[in-house]
C-alpha positions in Angstrom: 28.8 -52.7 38.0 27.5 -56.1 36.2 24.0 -55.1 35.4 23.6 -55.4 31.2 20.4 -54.2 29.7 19.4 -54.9 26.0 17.3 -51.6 24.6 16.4 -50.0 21.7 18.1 -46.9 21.3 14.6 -44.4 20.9 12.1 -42.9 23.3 8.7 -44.0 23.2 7.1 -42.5 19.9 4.1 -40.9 19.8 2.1 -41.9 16.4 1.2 -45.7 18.4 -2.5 -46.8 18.0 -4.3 -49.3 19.8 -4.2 -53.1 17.9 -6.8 -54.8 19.3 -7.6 -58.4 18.2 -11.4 -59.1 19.0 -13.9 -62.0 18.7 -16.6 -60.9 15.9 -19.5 -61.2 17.7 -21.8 -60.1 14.6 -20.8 -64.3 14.0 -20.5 -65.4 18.0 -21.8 -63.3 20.9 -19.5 -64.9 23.7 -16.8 -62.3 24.0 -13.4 -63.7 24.3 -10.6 -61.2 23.8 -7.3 -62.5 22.0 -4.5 -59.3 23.5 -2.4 -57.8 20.9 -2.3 -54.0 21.0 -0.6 -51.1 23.2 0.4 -47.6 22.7 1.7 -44.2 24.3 -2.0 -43.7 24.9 -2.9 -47.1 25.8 -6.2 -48.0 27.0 -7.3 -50.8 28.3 -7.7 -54.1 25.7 -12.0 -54.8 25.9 -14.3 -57.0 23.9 -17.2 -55.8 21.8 -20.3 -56.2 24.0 -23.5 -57.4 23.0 -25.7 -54.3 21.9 -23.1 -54.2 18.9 -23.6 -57.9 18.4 -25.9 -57.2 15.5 -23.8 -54.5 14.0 -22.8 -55.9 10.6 -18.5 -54.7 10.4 -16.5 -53.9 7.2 -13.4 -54.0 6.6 -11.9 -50.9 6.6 -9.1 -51.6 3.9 -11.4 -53.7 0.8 -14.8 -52.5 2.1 -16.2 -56.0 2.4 -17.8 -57.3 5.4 -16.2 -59.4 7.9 -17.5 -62.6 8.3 -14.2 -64.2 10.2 -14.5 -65.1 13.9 -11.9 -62.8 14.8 -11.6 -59.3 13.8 -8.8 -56.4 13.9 -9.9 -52.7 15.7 -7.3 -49.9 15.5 -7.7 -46.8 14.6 -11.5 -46.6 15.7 -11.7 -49.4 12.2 -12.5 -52.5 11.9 -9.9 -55.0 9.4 -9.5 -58.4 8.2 -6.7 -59.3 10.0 -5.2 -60.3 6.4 -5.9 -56.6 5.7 -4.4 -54.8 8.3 -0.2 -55.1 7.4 2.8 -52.9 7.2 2.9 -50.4 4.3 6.7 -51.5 3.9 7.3 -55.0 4.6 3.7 -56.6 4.3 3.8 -58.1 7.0 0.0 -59.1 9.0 0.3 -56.2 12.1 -2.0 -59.2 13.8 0.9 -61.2 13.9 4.1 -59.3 14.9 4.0 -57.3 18.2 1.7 -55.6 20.3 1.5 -51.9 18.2 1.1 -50.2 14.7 2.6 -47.2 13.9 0.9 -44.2 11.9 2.9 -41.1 9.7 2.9 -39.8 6.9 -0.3 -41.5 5.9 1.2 -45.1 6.5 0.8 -47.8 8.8 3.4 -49.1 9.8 5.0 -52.3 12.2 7.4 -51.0 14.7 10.3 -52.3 13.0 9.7 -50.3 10.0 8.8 -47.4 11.5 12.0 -47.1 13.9 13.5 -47.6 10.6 12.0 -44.6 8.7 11.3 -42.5 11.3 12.8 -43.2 15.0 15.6 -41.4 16.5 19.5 -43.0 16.2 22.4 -42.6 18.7 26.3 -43.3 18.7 27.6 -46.2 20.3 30.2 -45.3 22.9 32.9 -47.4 21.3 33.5 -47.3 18.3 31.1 -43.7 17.8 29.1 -45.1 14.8 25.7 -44.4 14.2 23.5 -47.2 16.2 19.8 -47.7 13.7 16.7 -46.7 16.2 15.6 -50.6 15.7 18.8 -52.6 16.7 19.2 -54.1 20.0 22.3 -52.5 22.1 24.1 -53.0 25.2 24.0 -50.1 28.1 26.4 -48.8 30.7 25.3 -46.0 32.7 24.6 -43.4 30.5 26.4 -45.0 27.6 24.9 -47.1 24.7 26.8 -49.8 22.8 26.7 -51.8 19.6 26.2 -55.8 21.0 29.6 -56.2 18.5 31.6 -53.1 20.6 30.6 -54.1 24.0 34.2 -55.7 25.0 36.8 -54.5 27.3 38.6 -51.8 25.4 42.0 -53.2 27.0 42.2 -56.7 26.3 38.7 -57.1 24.0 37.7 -59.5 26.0 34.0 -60.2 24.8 31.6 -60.1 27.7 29.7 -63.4 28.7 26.6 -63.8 30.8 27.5 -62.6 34.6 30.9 -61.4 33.9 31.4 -58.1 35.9 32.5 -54.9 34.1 33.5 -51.6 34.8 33.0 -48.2 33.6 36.5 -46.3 34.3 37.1 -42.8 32.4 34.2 -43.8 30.4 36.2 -46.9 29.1 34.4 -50.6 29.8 37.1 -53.0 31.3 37.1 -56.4 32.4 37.6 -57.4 36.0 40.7 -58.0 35.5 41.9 -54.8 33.6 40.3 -52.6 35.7 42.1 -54.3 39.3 45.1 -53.8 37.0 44.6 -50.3 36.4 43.8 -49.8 40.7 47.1 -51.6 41.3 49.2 -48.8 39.2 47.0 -45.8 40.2 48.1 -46.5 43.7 51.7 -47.3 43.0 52.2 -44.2 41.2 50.0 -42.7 44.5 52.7 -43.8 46.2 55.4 -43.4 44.3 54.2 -39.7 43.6 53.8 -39.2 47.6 57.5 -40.9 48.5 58.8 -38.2 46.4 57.2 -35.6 47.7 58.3 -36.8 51.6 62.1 -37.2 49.9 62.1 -33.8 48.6 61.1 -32.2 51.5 63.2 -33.5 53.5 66.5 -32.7 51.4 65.0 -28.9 51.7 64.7 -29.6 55.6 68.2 -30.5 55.5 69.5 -28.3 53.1 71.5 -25.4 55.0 69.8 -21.9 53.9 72.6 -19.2 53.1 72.0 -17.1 55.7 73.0 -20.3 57.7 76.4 -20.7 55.1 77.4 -17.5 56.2 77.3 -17.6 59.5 79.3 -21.0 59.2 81.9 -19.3 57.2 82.6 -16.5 59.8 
């Protein structure tokens, strides 16, 4: 079992919108698209076409027009792309991934709104609360702080194409868990011989009826 996957700890919300980064063709008509955008409803990323050419665009945020080559669309608006940013952080939703995030009457970056609003989990180890926006480490059905994901044996920290394993929900090392094999089976055997050594003393032991009859 050696295959590692880095994921963030939430399903897929729902309050995504489209971020599309378009060429302003009210300034050029030749449609070049520049991609940013995606969503749980994603459609597919298109340029303005020419019958909107002429279609002077404001910005959806100051009201001015847009005069800049390239433009901002989400939510069926048009931005300045210094307009559209996060309503935590401030950061230009242009610039930093391929979504924007809607609630509560704020538009958010994905960051922030995992942060605010996205689910949490426990990681396996150590059973702390994992934040919805942190990167983790998985195992089966098990997610893991990228600090906690060491054999819980030895604490051997995991490097790129070590092998783990997942025994009684534990992660070992190769090495711990070919340690823990070679005492299973010696107590397997151990347990067995016993067994074999204890019916045999019953085989041998004479029954009473059997001690009676001897002694007449």
């Amino acid at each position: 079992m050696d295959v590692r996957r880095r994921n963030t700890v939430v399903n897929c919300p729902t309050d995504t919108t489209m971020l599309n980064i378009v060429e302003n063709e009210h300034q050029q008509t030749n449609g070049g698209v520049v991609t940013n955008g995606g969503t749980v409803t994603a459609t597919t990323l298109t340029g303005l076409n020419g019958s909107t050419a002429m279609i002077a665009r404001e910005c959806a945020n100051c009201g001015k027009r847009i005069t800049e080559r390239f433009l901002l669309k989400a939510l069926d608006l048009f931005w300045h792309e210094d307009c559209l940013k996060c309503g935590c952080c401030d950061c230009r939703l242009g610039e930093v991934g391929s979504t924007l995030y809607t609630k509560a009457n704020l538009i958010l970056c994905k960051r922030d709104y995992l942060r605010l609003f996205g689910a949490t989990g426990n990681c396996a180890a150590c059973n702390k609360v994992i934040p919805a926006f942190e990167m983790v480490m998985r195992a089966k059905n098990n997610v893991y702080h990228l600090e906690c994901f060491a054999c819980q044996q030895c604490n051997h920290r995991f490097c790129v194409g070590d092998r783990f394993y997942l025994c009684e929900n534990k992660i070992l090392c190769e090495y711990d868990y070919e340690e823990r094999l070679v005492f299973a089976n010696m107590a397997t055997y151990n347990s067995s011989s016993l067994a074999h050594i204890r019916s045999q003393r019953q085989t041998n032991t004479p029954t009473q009826q059997q001690q009676q009859q001897e002694t007449l």
